[in-house]
Backbone as a printed PyTorch tensor [residue, N CA C, xyz], in Angstrom:
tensor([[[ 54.1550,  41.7170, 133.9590],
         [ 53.4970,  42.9140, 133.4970],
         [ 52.6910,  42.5690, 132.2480]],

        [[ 51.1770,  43.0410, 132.2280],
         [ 50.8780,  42.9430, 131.1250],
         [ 50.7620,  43.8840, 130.2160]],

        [[ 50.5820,  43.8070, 128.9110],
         [ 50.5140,  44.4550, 127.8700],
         [ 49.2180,  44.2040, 127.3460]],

        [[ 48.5430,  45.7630, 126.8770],
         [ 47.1150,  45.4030, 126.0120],
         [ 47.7560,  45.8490, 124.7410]],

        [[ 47.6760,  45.6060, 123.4360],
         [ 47.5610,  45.2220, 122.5510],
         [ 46.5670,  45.9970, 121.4130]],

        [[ 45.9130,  47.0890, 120.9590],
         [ 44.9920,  47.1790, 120.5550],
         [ 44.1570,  46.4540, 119.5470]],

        [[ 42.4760,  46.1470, 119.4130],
         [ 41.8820,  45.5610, 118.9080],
         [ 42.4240,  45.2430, 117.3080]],

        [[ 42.3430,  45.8900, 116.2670],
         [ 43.0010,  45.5810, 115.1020],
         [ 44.1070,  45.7720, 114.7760]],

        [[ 45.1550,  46.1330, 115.4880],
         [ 46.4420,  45.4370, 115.8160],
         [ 46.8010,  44.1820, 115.8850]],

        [[ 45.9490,  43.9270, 117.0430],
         [ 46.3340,  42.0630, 117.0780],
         [ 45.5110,  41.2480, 116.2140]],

        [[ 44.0620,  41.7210, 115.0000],
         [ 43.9010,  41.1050, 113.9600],
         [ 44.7310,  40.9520, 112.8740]],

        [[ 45.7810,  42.1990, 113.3020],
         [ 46.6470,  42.7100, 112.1770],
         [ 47.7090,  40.8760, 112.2190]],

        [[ 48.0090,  41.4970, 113.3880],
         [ 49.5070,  40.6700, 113.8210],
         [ 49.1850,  39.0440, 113.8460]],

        [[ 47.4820,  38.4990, 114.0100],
         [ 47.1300,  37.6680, 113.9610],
         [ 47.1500,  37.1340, 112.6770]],

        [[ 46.9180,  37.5820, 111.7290],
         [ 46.4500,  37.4340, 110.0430],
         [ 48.1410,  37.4280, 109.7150]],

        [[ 49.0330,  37.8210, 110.2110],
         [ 50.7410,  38.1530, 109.8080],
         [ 51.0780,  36.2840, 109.6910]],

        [[ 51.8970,  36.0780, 108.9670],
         [ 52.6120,  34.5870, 109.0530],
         [ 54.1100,  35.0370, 109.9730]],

        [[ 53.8610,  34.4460, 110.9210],
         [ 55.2720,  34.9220, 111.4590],
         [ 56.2430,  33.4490, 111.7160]],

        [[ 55.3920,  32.5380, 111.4210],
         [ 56.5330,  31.4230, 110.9350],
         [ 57.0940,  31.1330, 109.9910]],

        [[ 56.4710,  31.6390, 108.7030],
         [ 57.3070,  31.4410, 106.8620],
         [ 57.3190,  32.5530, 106.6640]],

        [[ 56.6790,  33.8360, 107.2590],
         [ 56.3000,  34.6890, 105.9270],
         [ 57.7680,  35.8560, 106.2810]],

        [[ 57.4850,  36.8320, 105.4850],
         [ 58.8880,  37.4490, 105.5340],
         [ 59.3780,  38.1770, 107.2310]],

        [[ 58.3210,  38.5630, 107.4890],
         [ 58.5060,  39.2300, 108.9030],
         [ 59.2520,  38.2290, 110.5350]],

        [[ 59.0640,  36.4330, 109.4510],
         [ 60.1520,  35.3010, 110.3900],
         [ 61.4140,  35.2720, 110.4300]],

        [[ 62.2320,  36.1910, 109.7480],
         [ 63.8900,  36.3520, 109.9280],
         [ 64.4700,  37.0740, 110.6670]],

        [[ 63.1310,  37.9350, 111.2510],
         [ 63.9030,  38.6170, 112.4620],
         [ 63.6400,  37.8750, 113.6520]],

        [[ 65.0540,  37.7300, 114.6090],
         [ 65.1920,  36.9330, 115.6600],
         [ 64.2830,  36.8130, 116.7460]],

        [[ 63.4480,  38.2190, 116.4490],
         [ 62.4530,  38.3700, 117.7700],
         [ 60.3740,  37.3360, 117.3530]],

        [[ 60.5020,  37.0420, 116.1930],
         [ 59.6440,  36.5360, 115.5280],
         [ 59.5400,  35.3170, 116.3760]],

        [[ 60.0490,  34.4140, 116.8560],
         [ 59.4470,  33.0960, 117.8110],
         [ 59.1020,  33.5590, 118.8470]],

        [[ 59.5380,  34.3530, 119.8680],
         [ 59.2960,  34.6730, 120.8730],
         [ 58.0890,  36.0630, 120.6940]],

        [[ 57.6940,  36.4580, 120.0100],
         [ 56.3690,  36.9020, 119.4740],
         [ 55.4530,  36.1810, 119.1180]],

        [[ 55.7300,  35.0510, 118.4800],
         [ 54.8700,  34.1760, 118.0850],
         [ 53.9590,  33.5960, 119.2940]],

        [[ 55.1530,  33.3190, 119.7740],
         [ 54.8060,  32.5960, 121.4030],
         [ 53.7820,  33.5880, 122.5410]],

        [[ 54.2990,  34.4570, 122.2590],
         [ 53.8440,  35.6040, 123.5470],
         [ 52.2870,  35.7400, 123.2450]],

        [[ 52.0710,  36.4060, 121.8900],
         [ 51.0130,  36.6800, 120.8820],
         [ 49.5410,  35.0850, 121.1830]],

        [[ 50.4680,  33.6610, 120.9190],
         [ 49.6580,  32.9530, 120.9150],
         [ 49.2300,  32.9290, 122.4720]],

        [[ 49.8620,  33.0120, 123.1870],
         [ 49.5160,  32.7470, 125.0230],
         [ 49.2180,  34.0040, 125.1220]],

        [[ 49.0330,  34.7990, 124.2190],
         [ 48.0160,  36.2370, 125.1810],
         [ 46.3150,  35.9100, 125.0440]],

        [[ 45.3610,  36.7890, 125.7090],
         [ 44.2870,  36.3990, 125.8690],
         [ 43.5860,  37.6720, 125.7930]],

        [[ 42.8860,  37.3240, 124.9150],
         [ 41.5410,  38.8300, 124.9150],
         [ 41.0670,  39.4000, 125.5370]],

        [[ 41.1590,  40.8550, 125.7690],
         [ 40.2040,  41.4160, 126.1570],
         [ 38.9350,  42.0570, 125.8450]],

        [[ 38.7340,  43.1340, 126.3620],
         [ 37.7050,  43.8390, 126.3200],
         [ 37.3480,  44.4790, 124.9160]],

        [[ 36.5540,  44.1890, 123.7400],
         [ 36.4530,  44.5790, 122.1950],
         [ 37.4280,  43.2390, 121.6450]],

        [[ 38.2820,  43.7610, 121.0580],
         [ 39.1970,  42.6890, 120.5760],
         [ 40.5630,  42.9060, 120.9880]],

        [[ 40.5640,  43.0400, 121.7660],
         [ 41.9560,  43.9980, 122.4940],
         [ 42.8540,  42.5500, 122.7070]],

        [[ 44.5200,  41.9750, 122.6250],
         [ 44.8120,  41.1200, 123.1750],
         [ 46.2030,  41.7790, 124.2850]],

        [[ 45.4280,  40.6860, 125.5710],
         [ 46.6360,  40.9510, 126.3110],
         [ 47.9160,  39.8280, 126.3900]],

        [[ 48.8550,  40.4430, 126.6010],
         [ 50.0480,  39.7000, 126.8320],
         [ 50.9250,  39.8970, 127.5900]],

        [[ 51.8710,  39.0280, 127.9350],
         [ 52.7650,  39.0370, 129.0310],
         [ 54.1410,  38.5970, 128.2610]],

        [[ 54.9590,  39.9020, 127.5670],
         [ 55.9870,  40.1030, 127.0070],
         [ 57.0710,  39.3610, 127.8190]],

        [[ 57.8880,  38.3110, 127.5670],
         [ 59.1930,  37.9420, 128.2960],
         [ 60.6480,  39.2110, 128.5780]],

        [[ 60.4260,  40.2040, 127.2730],
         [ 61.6570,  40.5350, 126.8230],
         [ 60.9760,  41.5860, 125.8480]],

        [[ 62.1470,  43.1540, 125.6630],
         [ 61.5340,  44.5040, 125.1980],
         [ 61.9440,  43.9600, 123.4100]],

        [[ 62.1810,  43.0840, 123.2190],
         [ 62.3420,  42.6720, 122.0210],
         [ 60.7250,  42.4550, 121.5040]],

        [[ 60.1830,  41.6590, 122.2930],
         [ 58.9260,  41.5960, 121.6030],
         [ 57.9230,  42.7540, 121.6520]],

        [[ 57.8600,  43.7920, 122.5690],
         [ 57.2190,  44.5740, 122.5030],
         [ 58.1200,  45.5290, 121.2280]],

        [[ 59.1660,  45.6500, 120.9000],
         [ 59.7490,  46.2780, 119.7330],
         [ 59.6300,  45.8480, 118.2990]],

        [[ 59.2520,  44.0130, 118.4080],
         [ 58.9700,  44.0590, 117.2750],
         [ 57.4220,  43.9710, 116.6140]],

        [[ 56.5980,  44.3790, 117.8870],
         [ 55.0490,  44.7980, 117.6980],
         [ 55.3560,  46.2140, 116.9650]],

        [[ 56.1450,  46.8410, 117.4110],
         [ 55.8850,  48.3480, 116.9880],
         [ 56.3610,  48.6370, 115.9870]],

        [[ 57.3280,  47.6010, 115.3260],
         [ 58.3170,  47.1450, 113.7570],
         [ 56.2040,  47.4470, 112.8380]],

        [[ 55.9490,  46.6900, 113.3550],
         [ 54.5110,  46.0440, 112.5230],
         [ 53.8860,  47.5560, 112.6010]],

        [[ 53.3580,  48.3030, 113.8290],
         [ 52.9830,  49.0880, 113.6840],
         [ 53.7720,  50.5320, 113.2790]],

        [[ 55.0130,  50.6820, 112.9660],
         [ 54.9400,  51.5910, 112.4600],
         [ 55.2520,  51.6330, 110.5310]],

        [[ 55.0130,  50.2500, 110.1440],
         [ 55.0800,  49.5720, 108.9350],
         [ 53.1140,  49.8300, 108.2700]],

        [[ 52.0600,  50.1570, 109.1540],
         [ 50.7040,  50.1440, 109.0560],
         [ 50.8860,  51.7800, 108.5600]],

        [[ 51.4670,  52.6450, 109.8850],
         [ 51.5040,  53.9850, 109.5770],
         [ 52.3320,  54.3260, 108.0530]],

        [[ 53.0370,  53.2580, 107.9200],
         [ 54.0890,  54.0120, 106.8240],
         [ 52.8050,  53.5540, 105.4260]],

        [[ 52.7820,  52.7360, 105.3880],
         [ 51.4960,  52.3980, 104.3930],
         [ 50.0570,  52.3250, 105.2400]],

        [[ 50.0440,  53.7030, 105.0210],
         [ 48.1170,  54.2200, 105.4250],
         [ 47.3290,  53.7680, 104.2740]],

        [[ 47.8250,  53.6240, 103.1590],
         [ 46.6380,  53.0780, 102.1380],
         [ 46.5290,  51.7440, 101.8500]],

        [[ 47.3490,  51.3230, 102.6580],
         [ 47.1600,  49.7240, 102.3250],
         [ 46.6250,  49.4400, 103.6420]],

        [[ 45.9220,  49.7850, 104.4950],
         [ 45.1480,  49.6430, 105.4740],
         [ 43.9670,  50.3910, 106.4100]],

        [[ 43.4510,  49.5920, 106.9550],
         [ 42.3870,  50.5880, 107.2370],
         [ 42.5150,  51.4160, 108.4490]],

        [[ 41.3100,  52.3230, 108.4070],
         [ 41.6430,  53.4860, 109.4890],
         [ 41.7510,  52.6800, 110.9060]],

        [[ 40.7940,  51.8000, 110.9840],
         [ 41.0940,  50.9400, 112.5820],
         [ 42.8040,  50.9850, 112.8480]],

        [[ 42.7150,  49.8230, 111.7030],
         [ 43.9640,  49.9120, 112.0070],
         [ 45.0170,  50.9840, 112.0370]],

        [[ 44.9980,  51.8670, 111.5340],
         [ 46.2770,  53.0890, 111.6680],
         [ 45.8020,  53.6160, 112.9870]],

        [[ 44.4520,  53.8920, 113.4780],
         [ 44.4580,  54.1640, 114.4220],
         [ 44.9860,  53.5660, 115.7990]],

        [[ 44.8760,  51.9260, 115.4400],
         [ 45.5540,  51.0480, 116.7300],
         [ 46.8150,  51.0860, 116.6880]],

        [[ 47.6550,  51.3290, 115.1350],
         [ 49.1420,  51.4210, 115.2160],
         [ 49.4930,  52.9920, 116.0210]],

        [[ 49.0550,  53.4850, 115.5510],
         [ 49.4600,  54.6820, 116.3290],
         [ 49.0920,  55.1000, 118.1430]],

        [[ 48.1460,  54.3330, 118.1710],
         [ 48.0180,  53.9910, 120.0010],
         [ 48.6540,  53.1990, 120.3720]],

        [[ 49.3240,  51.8190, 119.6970],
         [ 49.9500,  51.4040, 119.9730],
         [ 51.7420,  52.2200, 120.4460]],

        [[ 51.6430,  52.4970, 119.6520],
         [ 53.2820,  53.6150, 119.8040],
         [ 53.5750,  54.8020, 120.5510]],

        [[ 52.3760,  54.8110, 120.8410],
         [ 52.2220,  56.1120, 121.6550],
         [ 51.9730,  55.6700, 122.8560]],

        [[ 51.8730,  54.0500, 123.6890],
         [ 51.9690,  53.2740, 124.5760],
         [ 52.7840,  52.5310, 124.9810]],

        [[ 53.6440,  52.3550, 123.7050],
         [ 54.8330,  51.7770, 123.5290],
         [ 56.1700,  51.4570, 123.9360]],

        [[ 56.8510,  52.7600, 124.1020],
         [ 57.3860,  53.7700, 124.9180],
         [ 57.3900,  53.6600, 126.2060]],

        [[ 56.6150,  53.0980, 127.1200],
         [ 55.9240,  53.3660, 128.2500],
         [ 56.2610,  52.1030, 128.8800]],

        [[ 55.5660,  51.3930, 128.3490],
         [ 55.6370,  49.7150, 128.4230],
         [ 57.5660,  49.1530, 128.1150]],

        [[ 57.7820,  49.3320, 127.1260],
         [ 58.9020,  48.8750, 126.8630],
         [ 59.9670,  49.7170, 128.0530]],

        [[ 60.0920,  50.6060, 128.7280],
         [ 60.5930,  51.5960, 129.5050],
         [ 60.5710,  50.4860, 130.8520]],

        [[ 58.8310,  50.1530, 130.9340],
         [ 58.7680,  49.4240, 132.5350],
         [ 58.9940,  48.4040, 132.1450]],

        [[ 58.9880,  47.2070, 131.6300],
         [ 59.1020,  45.8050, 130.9280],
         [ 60.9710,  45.9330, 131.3560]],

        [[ 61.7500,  46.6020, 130.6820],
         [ 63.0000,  46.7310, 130.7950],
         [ 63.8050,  46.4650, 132.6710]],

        [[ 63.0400,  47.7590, 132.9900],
         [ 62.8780,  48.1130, 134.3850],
         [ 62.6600,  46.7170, 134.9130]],

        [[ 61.6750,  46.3980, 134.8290],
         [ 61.7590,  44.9230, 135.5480],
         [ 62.0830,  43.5940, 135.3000]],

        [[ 62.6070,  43.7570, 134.2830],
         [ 63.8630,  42.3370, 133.9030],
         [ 64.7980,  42.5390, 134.0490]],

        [[ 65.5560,  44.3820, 134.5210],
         [ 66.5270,  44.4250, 135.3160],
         [ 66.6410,  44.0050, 137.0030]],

        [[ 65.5560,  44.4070, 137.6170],
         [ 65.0090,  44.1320, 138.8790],
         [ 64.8880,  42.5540, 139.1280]],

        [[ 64.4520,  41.8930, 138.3210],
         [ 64.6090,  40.4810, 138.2130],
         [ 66.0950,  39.7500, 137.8430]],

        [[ 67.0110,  40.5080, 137.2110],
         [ 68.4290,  40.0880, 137.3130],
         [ 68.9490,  40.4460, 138.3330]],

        [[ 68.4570,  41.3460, 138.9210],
         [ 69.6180,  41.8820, 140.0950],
         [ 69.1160,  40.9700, 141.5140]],

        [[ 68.0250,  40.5330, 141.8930],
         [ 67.5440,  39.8890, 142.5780],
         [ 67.9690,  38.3950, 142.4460]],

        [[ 67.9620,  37.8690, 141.5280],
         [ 68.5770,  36.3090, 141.0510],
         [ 70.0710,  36.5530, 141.2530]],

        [[ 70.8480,  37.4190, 140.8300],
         [ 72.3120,  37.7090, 141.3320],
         [ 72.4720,  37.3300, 142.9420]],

        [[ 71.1910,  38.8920, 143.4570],
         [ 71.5300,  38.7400, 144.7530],
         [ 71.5260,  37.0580, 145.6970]],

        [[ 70.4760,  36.2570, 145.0030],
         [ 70.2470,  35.4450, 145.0770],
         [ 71.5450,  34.3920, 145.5230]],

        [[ 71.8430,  34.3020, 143.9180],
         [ 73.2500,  33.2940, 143.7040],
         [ 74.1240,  33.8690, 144.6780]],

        [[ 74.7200,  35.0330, 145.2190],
         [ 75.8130,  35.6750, 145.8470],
         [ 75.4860,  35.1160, 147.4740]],

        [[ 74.1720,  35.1610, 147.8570],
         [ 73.8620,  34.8340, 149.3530],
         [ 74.0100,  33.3370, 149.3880]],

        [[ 73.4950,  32.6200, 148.3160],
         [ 73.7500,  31.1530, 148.1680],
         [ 75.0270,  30.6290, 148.4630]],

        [[ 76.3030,  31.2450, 147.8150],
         [ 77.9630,  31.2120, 147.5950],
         [ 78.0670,  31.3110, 149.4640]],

        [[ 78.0420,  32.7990, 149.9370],
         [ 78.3450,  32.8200, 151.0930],
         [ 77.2290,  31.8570, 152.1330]],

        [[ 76.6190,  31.2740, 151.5920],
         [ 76.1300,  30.8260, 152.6970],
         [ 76.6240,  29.4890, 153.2020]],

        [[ 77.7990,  29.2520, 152.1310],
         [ 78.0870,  27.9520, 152.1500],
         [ 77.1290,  26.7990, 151.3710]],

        [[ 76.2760,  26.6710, 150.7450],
         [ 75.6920,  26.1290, 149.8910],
         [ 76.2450,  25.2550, 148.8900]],

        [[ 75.3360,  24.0280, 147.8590],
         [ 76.0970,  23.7010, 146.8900],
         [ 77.2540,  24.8200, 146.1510]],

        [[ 76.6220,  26.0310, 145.6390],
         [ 76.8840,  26.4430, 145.2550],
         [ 78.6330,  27.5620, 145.6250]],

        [[ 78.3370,  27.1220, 146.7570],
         [ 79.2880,  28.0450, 147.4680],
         [ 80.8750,  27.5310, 148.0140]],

        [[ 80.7870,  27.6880, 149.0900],
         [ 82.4520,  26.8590, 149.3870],
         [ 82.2090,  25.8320, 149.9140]],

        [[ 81.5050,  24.8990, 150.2880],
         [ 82.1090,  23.9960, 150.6400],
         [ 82.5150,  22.5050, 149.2950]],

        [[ 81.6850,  23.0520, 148.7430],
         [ 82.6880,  22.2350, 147.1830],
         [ 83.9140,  22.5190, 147.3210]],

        [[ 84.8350,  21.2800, 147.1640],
         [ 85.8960,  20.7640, 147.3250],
         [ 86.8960,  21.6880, 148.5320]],

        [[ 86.0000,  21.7380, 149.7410],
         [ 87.1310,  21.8610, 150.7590],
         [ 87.4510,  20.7670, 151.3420]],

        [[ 88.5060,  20.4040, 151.9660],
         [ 88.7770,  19.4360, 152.8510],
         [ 88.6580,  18.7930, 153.9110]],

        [[ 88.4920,  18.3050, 154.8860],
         [ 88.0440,  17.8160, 156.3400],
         [ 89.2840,  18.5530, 156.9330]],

        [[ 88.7480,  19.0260, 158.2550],
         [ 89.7920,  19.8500, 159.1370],
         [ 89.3210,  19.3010, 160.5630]],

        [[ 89.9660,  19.2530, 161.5120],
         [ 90.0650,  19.3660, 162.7630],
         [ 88.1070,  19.6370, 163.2930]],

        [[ 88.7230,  21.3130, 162.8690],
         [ 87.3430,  22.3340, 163.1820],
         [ 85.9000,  21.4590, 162.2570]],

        [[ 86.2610,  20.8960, 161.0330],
         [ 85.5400,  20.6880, 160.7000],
         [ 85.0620,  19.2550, 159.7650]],

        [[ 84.9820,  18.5890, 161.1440],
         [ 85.5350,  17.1310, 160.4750],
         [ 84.6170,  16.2820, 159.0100]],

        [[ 85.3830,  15.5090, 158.2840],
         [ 84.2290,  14.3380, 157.4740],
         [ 83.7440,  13.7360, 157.9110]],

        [[ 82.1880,  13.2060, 157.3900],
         [ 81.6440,  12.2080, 157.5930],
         [ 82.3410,  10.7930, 158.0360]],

        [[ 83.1620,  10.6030, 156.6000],
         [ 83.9630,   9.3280, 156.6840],
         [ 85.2170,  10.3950, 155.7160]],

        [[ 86.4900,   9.2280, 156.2790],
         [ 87.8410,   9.8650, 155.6660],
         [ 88.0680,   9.7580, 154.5100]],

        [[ 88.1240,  10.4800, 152.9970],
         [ 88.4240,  10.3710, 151.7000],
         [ 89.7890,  10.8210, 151.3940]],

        [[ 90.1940,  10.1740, 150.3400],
         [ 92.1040,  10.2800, 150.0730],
         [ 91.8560,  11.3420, 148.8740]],

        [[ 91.0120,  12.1450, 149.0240],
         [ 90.3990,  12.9550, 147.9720],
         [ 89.6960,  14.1720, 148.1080]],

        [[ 89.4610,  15.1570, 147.8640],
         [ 88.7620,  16.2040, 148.1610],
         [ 87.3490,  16.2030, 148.4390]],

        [[ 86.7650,  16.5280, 149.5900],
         [ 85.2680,  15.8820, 150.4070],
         [ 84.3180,  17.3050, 149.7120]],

        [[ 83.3800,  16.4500, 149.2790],
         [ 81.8570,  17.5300, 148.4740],
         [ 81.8830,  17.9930, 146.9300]],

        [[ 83.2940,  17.5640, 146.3710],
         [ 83.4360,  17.8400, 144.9300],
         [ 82.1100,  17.2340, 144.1880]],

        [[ 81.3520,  17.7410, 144.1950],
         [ 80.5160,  17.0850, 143.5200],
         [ 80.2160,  16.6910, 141.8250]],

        [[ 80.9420,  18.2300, 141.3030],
         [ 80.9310,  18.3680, 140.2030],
         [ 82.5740,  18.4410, 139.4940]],

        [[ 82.5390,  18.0220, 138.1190],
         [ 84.2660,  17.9410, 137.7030],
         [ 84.4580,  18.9400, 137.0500]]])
């Protein structure tokens, strides 16, 4: 999913030090950093991005509602992009959520069909040779243990 970003917002967030400066102690600051640098411009100065996690879209809105709280230490662009931003915010972080749940439950389903299917993952790690289901060659040891 992508995310647009508004134009002096992301000059905002661009001009921010988010590797030394104070706004780097919160945990969500690398993975913003990251997202922010691999997003790509759009249309005016708009940047888009492709959020991993509602952490980073939460700590965009840390920034923007830090613009609104000090209106005089910035300009109208900008209060205006913080406040579109937040008022989009909401929205995004809602579906972003939504589908990194949809993406866990699918990788579950995943691993669970893997198990029954008999797979590495599944039973035949460390069953034994049977009748029904003979070894390759005979081991004095448990056949497919692969892992200890």
């Amino acid at each position: 999913m992508r995310v647009t970003i508004p134009g002096a917002l992301a000059d905002h967030l661009a001009a921010a030090d988010l590797a030394t400066g104070p706004a780097s102690v919160d945990p969500a600051a690398p993975a913003a950093r990251a997202t922010l640098d691999a997003g790509r411009r759009g249309r005016g100065r708009t940047l888009e991005i492709t959020p991993r996690s509602t952490a980073v879209l939460q700590f965009i809105s840390a920034f923007a509602e830090a613009i609104l709280i000090n209106r005089t230490l910035h300009t109208t662009a900008e209060v205006r992009a913080a406040r579109t931003w937040l008022d989009r915010a909401g929205r995004a972080t809602t579906t972003l959520a939504a589908d990194l749940a949809a993406a866990e439950d699918a990788a579950s389903l995943v691993t669970e069909a893997e198990a029954t299917a008999g797979t590495w993952r599944g039973e035949w790690i460390g069953e034994h040779a049977t009748a029904a289901a003979p070894a390759l060659f005979p081991l004095d040891r448990e056949q497919g243990a692969l892992f200890a």
